[in-house]
C-alpha positions as CSV (number, residue, x, y, z in Angstrom):
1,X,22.5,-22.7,4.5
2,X,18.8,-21.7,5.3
3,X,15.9,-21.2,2.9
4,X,12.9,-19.4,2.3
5,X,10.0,-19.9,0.2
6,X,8.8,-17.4,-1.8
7,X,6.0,-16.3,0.3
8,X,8.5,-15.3,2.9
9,X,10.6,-13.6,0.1
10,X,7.5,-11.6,-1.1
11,X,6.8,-10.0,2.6
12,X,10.7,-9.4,3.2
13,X,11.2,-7.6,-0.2
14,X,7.3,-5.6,-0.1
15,X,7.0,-7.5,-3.8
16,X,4.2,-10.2,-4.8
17,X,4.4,-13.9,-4.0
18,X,4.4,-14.3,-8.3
19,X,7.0,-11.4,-8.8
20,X,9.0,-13.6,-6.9
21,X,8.6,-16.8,-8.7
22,X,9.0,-15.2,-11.7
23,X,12.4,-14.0,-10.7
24,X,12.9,-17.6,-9.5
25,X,12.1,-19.0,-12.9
26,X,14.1,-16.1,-14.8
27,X,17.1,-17.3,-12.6
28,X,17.4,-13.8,-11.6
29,X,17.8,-14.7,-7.7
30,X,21.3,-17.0,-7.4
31,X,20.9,-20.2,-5.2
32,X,17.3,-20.6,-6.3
33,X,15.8,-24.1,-6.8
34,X,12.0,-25.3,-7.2
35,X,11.7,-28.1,-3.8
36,X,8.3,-29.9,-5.7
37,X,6.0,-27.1,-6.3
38,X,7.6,-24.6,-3.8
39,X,10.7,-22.3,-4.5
40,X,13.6,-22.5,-1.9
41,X,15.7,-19.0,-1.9
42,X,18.7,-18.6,0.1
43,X,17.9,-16.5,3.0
44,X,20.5,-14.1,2.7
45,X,19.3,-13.0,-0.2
46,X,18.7,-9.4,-1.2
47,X,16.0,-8.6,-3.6
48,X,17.0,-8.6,-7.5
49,X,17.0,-5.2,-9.5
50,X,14.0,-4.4,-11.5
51,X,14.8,-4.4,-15.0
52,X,11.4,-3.8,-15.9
53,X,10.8,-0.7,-18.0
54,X,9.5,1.9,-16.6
55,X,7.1,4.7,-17.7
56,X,9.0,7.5,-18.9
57,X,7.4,11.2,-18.3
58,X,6.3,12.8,-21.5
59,X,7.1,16.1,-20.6
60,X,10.9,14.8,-19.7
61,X,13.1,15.5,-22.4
62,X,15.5,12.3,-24.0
C-alpha cells in the first residue's frame, strides 16, 4: 500500500496542510497513522465530508 503525507493530501483535495491533520487526528480519514511527526494517508484516499456547519442564509426560511 502507498502513502502520502498530508502536504500531498492538502494539494490533491484543494484543503489546508492543518485541515488535513486535523481530520487525521479526528480519525476521520481510515488508514491514517502519525510516522514521528508526519501523517501517512493511504493514497487512495478520497477527501472526508465536511461536517462543519455551515452559514445558513438569513433570508432562507427553516
Amino acid at each position: 500500500m502507498e502513502y502520502m503525507t498530508a502536504s500531498q493530501a492538502a494539494k490533491k483535495w484543494n484543503i489546508s496542510q492543518r485541515r488535513v491533520q486535523i481530520l487525521c487526528s479526528e480519525d476521520r480519514i481510515p488508514g491514517a497513522f502519525k510516522l514521528g511527526e508526519n501523517w501517512a494517508i493511504p493514497s487512495e484516499m478520497e477527501k472526508p465530508e465536511d461536517k462543519r456547519k455551515k452559514a445558513v442564509d438569513k433570508n432562507e426560511s427553516v
